[in-house]
C-alpha positions as CSV (number, residue, x, y, z in Angstrom):
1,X,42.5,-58.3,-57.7
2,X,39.0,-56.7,-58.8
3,X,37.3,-59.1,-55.5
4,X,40.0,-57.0,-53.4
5,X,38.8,-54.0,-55.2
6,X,35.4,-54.7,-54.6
7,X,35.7,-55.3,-50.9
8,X,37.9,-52.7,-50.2
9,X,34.8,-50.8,-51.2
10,X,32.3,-52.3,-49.5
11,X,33.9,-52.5,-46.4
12,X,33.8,-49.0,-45.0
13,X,30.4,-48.5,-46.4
14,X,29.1,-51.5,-44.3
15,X,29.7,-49.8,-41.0
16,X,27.9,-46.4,-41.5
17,X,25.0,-48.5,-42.8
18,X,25.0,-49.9,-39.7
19,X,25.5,-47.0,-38.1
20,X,22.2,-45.5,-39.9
21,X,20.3,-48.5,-38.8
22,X,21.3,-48.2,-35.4
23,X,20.4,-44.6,-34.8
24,X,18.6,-43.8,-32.4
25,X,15.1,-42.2,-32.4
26,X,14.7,-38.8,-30.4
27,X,12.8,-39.5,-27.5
28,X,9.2,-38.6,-27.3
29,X,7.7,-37.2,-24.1
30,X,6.8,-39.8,-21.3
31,X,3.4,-38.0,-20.8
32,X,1.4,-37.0,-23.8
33,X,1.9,-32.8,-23.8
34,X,-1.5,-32.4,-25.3
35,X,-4.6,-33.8,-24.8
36,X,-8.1,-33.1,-23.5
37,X,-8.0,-33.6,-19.8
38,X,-4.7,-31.5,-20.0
39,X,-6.6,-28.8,-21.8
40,X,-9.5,-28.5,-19.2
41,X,-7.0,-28.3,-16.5
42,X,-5.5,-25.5,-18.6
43,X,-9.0,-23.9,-18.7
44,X,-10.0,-24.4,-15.3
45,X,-6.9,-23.2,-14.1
46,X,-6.9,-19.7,-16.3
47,X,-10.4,-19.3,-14.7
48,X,-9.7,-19.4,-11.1
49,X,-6.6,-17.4,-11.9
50,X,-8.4,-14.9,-13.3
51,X,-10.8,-14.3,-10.5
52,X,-8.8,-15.0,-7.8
53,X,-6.7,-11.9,-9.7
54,X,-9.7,-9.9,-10.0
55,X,-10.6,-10.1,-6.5
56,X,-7.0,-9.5,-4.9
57,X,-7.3,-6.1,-7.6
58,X,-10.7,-5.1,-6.4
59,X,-9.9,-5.5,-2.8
60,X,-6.8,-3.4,-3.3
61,X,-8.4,-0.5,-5.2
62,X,-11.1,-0.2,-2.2
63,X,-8.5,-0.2,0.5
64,X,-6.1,2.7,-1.5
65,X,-9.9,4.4,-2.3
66,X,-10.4,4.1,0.8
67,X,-7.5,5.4,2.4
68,X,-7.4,8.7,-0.1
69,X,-11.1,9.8,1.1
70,X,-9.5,9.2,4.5
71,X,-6.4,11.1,3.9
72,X,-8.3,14.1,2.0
73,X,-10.9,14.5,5.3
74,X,-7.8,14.7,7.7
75,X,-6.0,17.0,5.6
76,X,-8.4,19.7,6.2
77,X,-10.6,21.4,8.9
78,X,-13.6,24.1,8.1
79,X,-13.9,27.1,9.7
80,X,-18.0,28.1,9.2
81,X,-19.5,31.5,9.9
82,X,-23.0,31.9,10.4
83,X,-24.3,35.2,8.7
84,X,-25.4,38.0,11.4
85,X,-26.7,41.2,10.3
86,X,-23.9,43.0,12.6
87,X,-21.3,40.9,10.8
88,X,-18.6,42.4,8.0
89,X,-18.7,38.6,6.7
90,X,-15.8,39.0,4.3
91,X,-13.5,41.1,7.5
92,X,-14.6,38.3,9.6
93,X,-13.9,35.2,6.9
94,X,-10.2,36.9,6.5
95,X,-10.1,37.2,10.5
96,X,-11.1,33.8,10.7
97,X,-8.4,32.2,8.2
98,X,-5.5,34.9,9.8
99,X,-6.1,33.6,13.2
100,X,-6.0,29.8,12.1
101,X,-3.1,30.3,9.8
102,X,-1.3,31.4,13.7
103,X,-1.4,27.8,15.1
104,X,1.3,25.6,14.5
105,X,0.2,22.7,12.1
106,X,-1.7,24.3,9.6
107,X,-0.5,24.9,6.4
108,X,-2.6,27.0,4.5
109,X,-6.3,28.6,4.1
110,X,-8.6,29.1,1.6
111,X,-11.8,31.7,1.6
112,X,-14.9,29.7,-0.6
113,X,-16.3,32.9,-2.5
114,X,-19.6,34.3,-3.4
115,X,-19.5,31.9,-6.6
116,X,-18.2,28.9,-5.3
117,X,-20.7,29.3,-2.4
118,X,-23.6,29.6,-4.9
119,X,-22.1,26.2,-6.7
120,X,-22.1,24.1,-3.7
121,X,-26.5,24.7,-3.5
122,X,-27.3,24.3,-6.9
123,X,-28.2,20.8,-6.4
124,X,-30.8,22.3,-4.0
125,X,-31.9,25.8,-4.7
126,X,-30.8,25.3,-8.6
127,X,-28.9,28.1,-10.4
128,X,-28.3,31.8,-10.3
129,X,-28.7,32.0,-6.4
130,X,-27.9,35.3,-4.8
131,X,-26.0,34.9,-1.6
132,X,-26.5,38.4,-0.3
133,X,-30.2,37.6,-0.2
134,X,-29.4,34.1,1.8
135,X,-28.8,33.5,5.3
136,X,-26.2,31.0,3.8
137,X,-23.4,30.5,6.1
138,X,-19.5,31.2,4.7
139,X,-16.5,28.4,4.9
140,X,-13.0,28.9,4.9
141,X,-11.0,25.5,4.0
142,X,-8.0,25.4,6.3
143,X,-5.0,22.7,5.5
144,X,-3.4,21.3,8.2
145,X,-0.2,18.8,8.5
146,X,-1.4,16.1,9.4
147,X,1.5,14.4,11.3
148,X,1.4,17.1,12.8
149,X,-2.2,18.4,13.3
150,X,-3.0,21.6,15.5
151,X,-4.5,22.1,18.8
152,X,-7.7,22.0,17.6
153,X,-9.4,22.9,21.2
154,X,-7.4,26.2,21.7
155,X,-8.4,27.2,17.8
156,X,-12.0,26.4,18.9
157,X,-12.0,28.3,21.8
158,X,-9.9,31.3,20.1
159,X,-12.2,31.7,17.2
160,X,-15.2,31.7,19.6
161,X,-13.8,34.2,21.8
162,X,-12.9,36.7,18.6
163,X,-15.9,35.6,16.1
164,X,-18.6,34.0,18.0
165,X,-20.7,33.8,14.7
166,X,-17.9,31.3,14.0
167,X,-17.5,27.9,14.5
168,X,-14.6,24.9,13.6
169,X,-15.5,21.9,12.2
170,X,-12.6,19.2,12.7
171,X,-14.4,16.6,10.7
172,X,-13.0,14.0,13.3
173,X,-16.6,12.4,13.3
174,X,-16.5,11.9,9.6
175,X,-13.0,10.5,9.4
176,X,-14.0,8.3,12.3
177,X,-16.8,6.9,10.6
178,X,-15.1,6.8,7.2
179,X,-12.1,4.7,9.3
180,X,-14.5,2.0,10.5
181,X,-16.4,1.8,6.9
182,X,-13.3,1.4,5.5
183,X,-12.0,-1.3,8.0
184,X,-15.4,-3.3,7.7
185,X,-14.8,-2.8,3.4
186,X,-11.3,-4.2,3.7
187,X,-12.5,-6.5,6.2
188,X,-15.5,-8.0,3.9
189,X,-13.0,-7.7,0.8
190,X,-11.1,-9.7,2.5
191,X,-13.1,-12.5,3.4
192,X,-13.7,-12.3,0.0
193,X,-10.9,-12.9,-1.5
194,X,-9.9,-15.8,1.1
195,X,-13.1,-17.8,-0.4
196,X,-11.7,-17.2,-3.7
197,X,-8.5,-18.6,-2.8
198,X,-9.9,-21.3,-1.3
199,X,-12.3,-22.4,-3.9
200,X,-9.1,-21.8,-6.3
201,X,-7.3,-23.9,-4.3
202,X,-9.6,-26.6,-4.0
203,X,-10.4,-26.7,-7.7
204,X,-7.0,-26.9,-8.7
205,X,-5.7,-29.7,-6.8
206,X,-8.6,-31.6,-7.8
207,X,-8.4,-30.9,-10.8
208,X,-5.1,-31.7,-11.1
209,X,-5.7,-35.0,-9.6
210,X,-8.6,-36.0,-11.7
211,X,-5.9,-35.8,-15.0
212,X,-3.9,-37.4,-13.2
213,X,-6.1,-40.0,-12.5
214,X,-6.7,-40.7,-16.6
215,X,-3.0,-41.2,-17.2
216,X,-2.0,-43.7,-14.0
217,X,-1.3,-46.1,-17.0
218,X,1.8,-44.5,-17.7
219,X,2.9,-44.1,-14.2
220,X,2.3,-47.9,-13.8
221,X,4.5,-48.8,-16.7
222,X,7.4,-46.8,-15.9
223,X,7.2,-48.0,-12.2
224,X,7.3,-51.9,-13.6
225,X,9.9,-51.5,-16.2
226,X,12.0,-49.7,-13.2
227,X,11.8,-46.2,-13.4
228,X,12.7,-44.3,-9.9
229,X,9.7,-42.8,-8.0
230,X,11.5,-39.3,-8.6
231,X,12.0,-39.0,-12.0
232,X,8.7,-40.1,-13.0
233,X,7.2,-37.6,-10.3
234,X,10.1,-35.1,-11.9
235,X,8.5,-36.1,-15.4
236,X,5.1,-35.1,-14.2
237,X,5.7,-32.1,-12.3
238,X,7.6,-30.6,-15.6
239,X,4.3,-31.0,-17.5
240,X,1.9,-29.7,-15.0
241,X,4.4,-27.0,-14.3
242,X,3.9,-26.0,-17.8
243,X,0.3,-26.5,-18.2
244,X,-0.1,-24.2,-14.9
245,X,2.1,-21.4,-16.0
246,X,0.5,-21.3,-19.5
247,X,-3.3,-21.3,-17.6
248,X,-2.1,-19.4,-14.5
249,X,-0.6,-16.7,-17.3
250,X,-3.4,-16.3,-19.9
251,X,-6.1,-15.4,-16.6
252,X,-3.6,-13.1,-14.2
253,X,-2.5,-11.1,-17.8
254,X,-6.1,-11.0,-18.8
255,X,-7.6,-9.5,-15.1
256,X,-4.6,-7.4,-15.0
257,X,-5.7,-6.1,-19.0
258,X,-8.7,-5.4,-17.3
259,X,-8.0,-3.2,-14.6
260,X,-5.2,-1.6,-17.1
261,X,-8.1,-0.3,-19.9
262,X,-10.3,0.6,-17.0
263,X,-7.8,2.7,-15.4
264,X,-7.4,4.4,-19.0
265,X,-10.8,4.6,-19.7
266,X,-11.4,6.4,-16.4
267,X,-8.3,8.6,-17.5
268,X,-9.5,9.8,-20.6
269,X,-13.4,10.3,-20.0
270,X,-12.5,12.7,-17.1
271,X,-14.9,14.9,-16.1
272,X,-17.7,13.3,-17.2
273,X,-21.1,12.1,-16.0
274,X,-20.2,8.0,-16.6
275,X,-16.6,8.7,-15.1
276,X,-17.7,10.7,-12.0
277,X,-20.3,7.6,-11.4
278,X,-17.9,5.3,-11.7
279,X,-15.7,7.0,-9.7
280,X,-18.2,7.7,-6.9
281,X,-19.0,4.5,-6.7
282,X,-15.4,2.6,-7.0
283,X,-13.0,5.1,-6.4
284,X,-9.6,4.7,-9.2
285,X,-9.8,1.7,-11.1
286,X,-5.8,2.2,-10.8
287,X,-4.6,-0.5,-8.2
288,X,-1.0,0.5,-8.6
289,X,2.9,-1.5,-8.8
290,X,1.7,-3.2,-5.6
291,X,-1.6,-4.8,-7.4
292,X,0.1,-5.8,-10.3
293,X,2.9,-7.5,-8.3
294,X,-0.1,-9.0,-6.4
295,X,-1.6,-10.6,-9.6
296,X,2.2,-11.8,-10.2
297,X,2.3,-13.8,-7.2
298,X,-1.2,-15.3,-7.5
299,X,0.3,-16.5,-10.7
300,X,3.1,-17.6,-9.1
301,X,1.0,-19.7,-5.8
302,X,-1.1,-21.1,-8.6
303,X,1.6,-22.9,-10.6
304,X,3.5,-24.2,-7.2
305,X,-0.1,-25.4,-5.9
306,X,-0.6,-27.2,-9.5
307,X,3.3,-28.3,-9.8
308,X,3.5,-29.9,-6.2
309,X,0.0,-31.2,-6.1
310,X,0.8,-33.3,-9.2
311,X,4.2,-34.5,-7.3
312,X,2.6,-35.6,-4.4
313,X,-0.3,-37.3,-6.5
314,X,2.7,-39.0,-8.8
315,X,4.7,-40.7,-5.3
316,X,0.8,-41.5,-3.6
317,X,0.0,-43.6,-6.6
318,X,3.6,-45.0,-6.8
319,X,3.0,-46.1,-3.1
320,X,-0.3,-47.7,-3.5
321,X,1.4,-49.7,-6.7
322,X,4.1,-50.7,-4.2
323,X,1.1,-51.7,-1.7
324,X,-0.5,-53.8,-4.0
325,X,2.9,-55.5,-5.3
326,X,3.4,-56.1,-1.7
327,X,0.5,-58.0,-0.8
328,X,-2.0,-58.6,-4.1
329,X,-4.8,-58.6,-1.5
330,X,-5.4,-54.6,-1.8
331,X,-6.2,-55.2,-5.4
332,X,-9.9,-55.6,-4.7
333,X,-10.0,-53.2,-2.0
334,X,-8.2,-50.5,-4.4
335,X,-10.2,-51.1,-7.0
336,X,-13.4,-50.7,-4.6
């Protein structure tokens, strides 16, 4: 009676100690998810994200920089009048702006006093200049629409005919010239910015291959103990997918940082000498949704480029295993 006790007992305790023994381990990663070669790709890839990133924001702050000098030229014409001793300057500067504001397409017109005259040469005659005492011609700033600009031939020849001390200044040379310097800027930035792509390009797929190349043990053994072509590339392209996105990431967020504290630098040390440098020479560091969604999609190009050059490297050496199964021959002249 106490043997049936005792088995009764120990039988269901037998199974779940089998059970325990028979549990299975959770599954480790087929490719290692961190080691050295897998770091440098990280490294090389947040690199060439990050200046591939910086370029695309460069190019696109000269091109809007660009296009607003552009836009502020067209949006106005000057109306000059040469001093004459005959001349009631200030009647003739209102008669002036009067008979512009007539023609359809401009908007509005402004008469540059005395004192804003006298600011405009202190880089050249220095300070407290006297303008009565200077045959120092008088502008008035007219704003035009610019889709819909004014006959600028029949204002010519209108103010000629009424003021002939006057004279209208279009500044279609200057926006012609700014037009072509900013096409040969955007054109340069450009070219640019393809070399950058292409030396990222280049660098990332052989880098990618060249880590590759250190862990073609592990593609060999899954291929021999029968593992499909697709899930080992499947297997691979998860891992480089994640080592792109994490290099890819840390360079576009840290180009677009960049251009993010130099546009608030620039916003808060307005009006000062190191801003108005940096701003004649560069324009707004601001590049804008558009620039920002640029640096997204490099991000983006670079993790695709990374993912599918890994696939494409995991099926090649899955062929040349297949090769060499095939016919043992190509051993030597793979190894060669």
């Amino acid at each position: 009676m106490s043997e049936a006790r005792v088995t009764d007992r120990a039988g269901p305790a037998a199974p779940q100690e089998r059970k325990a023994s028979l549990r299975v381990r959770p599954t480790a990663p087929i490719v290692p998810p961190g080691n050295v070669s897998g770091n440098a790709l990280m490294l090389v890839i947040a690199i060439m994200a990050f200046l591939a990133c910086l370029t695309l924001g460069a190019v696109s702050m000269v091109r809007s920089t660009a296009q607003s000098w552009q836009s502020q030229i067209s949006r106005e014409i000057t109306i000059q009048i040469k001093p004459d001793e005959k001349l009631d300057m200030e009647k003739a500067l209102a008669d002036a702006r009067d008979l512009a504001l007539t023609f359809e397409g401009t908007t509005d017109g402004t008469i540059v006093d005395k004192a804003a005259t006298a600011r405009l040469l202190e880089p050249w005659l220095g300070e407290g200049l006297d303008i009565d005492d200077l045959p120092v011609p008088r502008l008035v700033i007219i704003t035009i629409d610019e889709q819909n600009p004014p006959d600028f031939a029949a204002m010519r020849a209108m103010l000629t005919e009424t003021i002939p001390q006057a004279y209208l200044d279009d500044h279609r040379t200057w926006v012609d010239r700014l037009v072509a310097m900013a096409h040969t800027t955007a054109l340069i930035g450009t070219g640019v910015l393809v070399l950058v792509f292409s030396a990222m390009v280049l660098t990332v797929i052989f880098a990618t291959r060249g880590t590759l190349s250190g862990n073609r043990h592990i593609v060999e053994v899954l291929h021999f103990v029968g593992a499909e072509a697709g899930f080992v590339a499947s297997e691979f392209q998860k891992h480089f997918l994640k080592i792109s996105l994490k290099g890819a990431g840390a360079g576009g967020l840290l180009a677009a940082a960049c251009f993010a504290i130099a546009s608030f630098w620039q916003s808060r040390s307005l009006a000062t000498p190191q801003s108005d440098q940096a701003t004649a020479m560069f324009g707004s560091f601001s590049i804008g949704y558009t620039g920002y969604l640029g640096i997204a999609a490099v991000m983006i190009v670079i993790a695709l480029l990374t993912t599918l050059t890994a696939r494409f490297t995991v099926m090649r050496t899955i062929y040349e295993i297949d090769l060499i199964r095939s016919d043992p021959a190509r051993i030597d002249g793979n190894q060669t």
